[in-house]
PDB file of N, CA, C and O in Angstrom:
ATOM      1  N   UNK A   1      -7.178 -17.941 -19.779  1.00  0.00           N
ATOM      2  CA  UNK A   1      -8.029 -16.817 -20.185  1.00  0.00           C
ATOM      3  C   UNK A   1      -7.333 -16.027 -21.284  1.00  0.00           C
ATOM      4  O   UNK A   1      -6.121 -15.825 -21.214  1.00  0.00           O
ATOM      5  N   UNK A   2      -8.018 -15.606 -22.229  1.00  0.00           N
ATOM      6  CA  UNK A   2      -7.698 -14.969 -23.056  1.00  0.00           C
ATOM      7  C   UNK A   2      -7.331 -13.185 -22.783  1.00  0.00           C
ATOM      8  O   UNK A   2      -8.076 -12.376 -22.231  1.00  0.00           O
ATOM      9  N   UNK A   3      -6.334 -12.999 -23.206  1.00  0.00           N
ATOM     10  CA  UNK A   3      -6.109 -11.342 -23.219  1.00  0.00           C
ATOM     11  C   UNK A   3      -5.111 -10.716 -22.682  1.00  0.00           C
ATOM     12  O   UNK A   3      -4.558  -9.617 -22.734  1.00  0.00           O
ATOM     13  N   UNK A   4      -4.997 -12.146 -21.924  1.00  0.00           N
ATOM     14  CA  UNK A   4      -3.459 -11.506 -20.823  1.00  0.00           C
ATOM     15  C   UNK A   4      -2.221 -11.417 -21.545  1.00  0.00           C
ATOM     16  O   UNK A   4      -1.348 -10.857 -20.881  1.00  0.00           O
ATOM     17  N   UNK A   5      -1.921 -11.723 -22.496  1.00  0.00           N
ATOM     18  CA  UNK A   5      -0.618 -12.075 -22.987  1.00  0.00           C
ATOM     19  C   UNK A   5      -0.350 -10.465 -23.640  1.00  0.00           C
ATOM     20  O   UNK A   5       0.700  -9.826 -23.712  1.00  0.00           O
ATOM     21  N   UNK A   6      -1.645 -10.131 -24.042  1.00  0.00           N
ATOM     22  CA  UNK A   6      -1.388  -8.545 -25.081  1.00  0.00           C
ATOM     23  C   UNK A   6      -1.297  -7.030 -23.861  1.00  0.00           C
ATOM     24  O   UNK A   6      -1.189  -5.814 -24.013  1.00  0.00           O
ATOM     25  N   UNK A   7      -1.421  -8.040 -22.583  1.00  0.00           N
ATOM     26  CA  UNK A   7      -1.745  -7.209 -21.562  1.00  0.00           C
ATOM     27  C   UNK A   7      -0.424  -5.958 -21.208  1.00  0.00           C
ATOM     28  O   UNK A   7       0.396  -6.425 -20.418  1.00  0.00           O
ATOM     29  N   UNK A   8      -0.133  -4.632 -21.611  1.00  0.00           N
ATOM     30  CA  UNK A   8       0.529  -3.432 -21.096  1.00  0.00           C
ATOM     31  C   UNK A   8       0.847  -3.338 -19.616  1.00  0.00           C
ATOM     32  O   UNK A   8      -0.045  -3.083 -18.807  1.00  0.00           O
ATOM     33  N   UNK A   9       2.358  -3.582 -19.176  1.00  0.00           N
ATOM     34  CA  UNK A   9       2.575  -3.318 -17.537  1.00  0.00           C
ATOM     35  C   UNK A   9       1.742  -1.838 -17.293  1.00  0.00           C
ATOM     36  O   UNK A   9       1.260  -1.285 -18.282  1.00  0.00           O
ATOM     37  N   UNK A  10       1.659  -1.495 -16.543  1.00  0.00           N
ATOM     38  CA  UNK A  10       1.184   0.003 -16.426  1.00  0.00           C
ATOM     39  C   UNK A  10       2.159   1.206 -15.433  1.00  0.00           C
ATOM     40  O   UNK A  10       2.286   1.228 -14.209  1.00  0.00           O
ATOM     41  N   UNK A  11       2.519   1.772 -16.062  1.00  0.00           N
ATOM     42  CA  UNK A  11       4.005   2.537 -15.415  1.00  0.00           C
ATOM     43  C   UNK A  11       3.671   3.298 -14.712  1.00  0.00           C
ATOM     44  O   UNK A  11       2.954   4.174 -15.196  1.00  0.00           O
ATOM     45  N   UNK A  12       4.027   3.394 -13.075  1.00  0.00           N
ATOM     46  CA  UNK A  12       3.582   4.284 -12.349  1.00  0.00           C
ATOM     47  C   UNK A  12       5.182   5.533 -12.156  1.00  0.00           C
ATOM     48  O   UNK A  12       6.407   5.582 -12.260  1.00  0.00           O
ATOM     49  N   UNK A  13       3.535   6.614 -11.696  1.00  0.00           N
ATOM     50  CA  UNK A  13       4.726   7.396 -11.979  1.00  0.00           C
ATOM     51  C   UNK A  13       5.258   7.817 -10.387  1.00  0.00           C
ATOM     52  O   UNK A  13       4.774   7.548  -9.287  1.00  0.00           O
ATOM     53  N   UNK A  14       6.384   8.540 -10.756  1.00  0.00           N
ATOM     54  CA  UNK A  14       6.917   9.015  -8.648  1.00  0.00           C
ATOM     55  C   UNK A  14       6.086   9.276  -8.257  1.00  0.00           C
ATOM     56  O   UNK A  14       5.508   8.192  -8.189  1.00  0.00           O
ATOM     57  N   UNK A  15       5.102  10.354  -7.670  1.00  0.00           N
ATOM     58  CA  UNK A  15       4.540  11.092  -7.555  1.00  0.00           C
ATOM     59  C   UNK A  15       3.456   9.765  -6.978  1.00  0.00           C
ATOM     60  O   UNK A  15       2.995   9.825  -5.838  1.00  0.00           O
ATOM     61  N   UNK A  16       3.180   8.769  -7.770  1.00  0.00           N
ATOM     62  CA  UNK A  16       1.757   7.996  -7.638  1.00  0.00           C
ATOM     63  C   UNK A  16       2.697   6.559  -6.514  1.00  0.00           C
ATOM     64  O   UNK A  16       2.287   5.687  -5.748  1.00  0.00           O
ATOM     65  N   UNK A  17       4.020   6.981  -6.983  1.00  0.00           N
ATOM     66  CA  UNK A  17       4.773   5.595  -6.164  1.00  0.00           C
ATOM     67  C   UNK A  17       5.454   6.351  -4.259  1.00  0.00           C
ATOM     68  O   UNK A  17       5.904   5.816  -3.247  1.00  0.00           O
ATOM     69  N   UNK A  18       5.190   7.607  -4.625  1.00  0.00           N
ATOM     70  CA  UNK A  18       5.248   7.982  -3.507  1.00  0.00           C
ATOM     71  C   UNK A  18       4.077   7.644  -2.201  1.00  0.00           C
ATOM     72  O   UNK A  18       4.257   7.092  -1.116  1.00  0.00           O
ATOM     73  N   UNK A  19       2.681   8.298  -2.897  1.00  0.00           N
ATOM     74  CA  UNK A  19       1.665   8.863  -2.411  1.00  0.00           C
ATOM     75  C   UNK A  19       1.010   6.847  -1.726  1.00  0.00           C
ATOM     76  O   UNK A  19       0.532   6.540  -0.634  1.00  0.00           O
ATOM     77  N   UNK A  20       1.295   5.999  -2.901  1.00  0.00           N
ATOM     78  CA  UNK A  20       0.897   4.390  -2.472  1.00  0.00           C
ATOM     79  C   UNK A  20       1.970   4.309  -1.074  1.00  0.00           C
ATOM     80  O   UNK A  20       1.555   4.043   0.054  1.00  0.00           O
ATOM     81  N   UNK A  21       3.270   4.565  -1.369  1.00  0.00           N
ATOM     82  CA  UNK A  21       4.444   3.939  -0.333  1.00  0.00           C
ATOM     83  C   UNK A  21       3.975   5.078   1.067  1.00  0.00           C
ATOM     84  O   UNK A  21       4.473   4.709   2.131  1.00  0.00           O
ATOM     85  N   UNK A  22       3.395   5.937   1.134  1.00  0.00           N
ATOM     86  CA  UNK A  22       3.290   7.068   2.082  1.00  0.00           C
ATOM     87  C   UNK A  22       1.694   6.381   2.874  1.00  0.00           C
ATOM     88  O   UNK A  22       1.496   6.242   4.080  1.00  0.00           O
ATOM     89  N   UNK A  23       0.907   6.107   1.930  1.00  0.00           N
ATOM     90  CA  UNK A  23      -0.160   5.530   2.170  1.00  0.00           C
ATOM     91  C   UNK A  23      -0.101   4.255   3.197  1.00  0.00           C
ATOM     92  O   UNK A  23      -0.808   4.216   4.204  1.00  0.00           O
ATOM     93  N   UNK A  24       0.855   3.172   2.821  1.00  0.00           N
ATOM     94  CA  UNK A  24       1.010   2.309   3.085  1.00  0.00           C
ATOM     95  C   UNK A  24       1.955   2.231   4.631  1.00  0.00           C
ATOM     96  O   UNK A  24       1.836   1.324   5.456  1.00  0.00           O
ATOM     97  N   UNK A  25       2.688   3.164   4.726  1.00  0.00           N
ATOM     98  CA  UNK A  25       3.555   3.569   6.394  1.00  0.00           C
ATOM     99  C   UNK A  25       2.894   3.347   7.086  1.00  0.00           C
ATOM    100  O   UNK A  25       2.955   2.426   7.900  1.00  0.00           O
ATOM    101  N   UNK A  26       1.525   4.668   6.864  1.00  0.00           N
ATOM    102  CA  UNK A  26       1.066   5.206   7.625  1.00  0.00           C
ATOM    103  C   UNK A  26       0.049   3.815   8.432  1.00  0.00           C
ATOM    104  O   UNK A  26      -0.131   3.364   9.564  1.00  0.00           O
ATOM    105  N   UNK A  27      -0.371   3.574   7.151  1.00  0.00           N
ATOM    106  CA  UNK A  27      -1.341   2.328   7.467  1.00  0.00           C
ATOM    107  C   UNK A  27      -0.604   1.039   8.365  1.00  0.00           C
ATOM    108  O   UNK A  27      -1.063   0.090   9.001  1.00  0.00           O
ATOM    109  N   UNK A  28       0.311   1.365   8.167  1.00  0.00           N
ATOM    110  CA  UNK A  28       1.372   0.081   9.311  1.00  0.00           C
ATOM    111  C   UNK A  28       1.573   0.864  10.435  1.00  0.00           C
ATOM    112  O   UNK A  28       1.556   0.534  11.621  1.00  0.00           O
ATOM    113  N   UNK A  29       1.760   1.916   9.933  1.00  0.00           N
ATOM    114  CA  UNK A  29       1.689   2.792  11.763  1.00  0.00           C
ATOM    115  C   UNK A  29       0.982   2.766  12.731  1.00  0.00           C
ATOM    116  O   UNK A  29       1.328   2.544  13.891  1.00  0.00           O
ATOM    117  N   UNK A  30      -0.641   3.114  12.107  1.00  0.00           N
ATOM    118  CA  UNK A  30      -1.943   2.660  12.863  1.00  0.00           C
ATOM    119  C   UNK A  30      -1.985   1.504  13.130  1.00  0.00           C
ATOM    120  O   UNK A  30      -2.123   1.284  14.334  1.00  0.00           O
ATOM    121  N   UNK A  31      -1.912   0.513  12.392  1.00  0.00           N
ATOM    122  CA  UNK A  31      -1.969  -1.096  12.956  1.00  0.00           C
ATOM    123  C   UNK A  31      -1.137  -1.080  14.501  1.00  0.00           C
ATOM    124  O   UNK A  31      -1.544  -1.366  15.626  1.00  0.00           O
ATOM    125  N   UNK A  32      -0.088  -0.714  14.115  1.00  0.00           N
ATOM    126  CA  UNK A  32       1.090  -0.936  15.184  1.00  0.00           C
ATOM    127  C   UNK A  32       0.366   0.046  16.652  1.00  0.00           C
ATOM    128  O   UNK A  32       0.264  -0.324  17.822  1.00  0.00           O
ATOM    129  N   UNK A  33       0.130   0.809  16.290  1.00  0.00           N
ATOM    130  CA  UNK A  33      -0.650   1.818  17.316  1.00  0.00           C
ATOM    131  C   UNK A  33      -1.500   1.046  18.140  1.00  0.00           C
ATOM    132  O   UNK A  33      -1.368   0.787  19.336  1.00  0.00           O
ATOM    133  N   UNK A  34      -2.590   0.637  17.174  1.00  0.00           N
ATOM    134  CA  UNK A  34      -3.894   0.033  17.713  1.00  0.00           C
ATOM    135  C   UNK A  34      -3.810  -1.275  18.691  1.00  0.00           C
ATOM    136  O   UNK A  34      -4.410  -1.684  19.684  1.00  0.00           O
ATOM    137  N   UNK A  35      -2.475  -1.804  17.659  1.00  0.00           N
ATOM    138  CA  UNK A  35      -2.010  -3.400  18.604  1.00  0.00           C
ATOM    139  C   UNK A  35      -1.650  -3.011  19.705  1.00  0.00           C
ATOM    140  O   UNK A  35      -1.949  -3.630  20.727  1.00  0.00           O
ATOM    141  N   UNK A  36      -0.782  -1.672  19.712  1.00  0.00           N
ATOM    142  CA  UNK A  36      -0.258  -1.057  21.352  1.00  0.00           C
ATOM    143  C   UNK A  36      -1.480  -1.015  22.199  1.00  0.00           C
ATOM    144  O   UNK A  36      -1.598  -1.665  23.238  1.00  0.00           O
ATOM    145  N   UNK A  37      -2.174  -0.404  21.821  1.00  0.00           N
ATOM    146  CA  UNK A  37      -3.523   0.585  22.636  1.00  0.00           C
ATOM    147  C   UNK A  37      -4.119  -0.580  22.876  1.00  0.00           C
ATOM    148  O   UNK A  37      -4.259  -0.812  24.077  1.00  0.00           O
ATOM    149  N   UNK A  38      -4.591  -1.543  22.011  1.00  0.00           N
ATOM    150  CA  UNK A  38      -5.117  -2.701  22.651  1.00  0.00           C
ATOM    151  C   UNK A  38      -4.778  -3.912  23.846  1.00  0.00           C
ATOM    152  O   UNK A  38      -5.420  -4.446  24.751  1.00  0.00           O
ATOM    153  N   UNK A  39      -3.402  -4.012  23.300  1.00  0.00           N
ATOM    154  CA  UNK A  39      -2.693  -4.913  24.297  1.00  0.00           C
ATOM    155  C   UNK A  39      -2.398  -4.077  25.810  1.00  0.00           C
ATOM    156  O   UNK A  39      -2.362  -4.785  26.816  1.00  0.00           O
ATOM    157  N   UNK A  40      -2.244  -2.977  25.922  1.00  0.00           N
ATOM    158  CA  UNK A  40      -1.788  -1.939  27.089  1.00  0.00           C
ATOM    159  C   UNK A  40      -3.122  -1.853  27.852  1.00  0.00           C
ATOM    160  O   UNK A  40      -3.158  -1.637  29.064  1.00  0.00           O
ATOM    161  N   UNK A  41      -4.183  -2.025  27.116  1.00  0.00           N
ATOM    162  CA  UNK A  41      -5.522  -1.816  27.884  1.00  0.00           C
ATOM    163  C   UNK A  41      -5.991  -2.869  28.717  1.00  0.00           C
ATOM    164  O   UNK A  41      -7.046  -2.741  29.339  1.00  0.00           O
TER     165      UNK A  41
END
């Protein structure tokens, strides 16, 4: 495909690499939760 080669990484900034990595805990937290709550039931 054409276009990729001229393609710009896109620089994230702290602030946006925080808020993804904070996002992403949490979201493993609940999993881990739910697998508890489910399997315990």
């Amino acid at each position: 495909m054409e276009g990729k080669k001229g393609r710009k990484n896109r620089f994230w900034s702290d602030v946006e690499k925080r808020s993804i990595c904070a996002r992403a805990c949490v979201h493993r937290f609940w999993i881990h939760y739910l697998v508890a709550a489910i399997s315990a039931a």
